[in-house]
N, C-alpha and C positions, 0 to 999 in steps of 0.2 A: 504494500500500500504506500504511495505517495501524495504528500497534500501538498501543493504548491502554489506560487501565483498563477490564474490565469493568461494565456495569453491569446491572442486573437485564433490562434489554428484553434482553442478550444470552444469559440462560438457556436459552431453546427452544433455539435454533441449537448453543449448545455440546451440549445432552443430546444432539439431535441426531448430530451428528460424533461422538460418542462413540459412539452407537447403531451406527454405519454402519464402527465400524473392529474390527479382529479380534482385536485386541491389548488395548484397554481395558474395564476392568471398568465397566458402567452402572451407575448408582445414578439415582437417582428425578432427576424435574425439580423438587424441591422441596428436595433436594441440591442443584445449581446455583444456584437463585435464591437459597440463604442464601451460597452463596459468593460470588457478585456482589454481594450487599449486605453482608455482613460482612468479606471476602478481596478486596476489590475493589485497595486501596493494594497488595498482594502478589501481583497478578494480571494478566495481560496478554494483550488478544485480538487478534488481527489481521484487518482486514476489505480486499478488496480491491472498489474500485467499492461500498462497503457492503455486502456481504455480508462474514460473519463468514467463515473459511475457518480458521483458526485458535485456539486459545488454551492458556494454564498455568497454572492453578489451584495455589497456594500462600499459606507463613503464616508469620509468624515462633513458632517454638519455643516453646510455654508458657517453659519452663524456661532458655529463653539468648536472648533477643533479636538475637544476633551469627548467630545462625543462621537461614537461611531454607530452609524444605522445600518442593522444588518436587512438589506432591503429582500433580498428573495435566499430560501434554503429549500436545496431539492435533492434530494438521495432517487437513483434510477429505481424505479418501481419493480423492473426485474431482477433487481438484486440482493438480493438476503443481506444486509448489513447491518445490522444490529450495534447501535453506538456510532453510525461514522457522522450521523448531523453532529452529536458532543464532542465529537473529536476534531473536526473540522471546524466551528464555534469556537474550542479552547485554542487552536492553532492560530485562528486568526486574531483571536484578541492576543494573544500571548505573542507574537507580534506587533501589535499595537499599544498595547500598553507603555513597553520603553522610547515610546514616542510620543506620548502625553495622550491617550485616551485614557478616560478615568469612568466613562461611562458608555454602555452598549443598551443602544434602542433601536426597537423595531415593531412590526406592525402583526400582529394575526388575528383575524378572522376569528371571532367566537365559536366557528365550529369546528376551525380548527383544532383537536386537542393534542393530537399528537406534539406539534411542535409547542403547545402551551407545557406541555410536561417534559419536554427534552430541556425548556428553558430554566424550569425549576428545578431542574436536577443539578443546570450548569452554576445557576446562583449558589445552591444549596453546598455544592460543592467548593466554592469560594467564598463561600459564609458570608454571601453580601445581601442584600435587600432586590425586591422588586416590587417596583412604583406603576398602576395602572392606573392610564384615562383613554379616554375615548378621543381621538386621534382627528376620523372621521367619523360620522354618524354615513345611515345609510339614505340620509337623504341627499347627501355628497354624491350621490352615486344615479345616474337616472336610468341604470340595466336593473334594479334590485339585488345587485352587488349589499352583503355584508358590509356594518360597522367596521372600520380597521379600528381595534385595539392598541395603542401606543402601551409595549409593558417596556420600563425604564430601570436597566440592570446597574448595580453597582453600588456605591465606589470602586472603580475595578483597581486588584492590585497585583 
């Protein structure tokens, strides 16, 4: 297993994993490849044997550079991996952190619960707090798109 930055040859494969899970919203493949080249230091794929099989797509905060939003986490749906969203989470802030992030935000979906409980594992595991409000509501939204959720991790150390 390999967690590393992304970089743009990893575009197709993340749109990909995206496309194939039920939970995340798609955006174009031309979405991806400016994250890979621009998001790449704030971003983290995991390949097993070279195949991508994972990644999280994130940025530091216009407005706070202590802040990093992890904006999308996707584990390939045909993969038994068990543990690699919290492994890939702890790699990238553990990364981020000797660079002055002190806090990790990001958005889920109420019915998401899976990644609501990978998140509380990660805090719990670094004995820090997590802070929720409501980000968006789903009137932000004119598909009937779900609330995003803002849960607000840290003080990271």
């Amino acid at each position: 297993m390999e967690i590393r930055k992304p970089s743009v040859d990893d575009a197709e494969a993340m749109w990909d994993i995206v496309r194939r899970t039920d939970s995340l919203d798609t955006n174009s493949r031309y979405h991806y490849l400016l994250l890979c080249h621009d998001f790449s230091d704030t971003s983290v794929v995991a390949c097993d044997h070279g195949e991508l099989i994972g990644f999280i797509t994130g940025y530091r905060r216009p407005d706070s550079q202590a802040d990093l939003f992890a904006w999308q986490t996707a584990v390939d749906p045909a993969v038994n991996a068990p543990g690699l969203a919290t492994l890939m989470l702890t790699t990238l802030v553990d990364r981020m952190v000797p660079l002055g992030v002190r806090h990790l935000e990001t958005t889920i979906s109420p019915h998401n619960r899976a990644v609501r409980m990978m998140l509380r594992r990660f805090a719990a595991e670094r004995d820090v707090e997590i802070e929720t409000s409501v980000l968006f509501d789903e009137d932000a939204f004119p598909d009937g798109h779900d609330a995003e959720i803002l849960y607000r991790v840290g003080p990271l150390r």
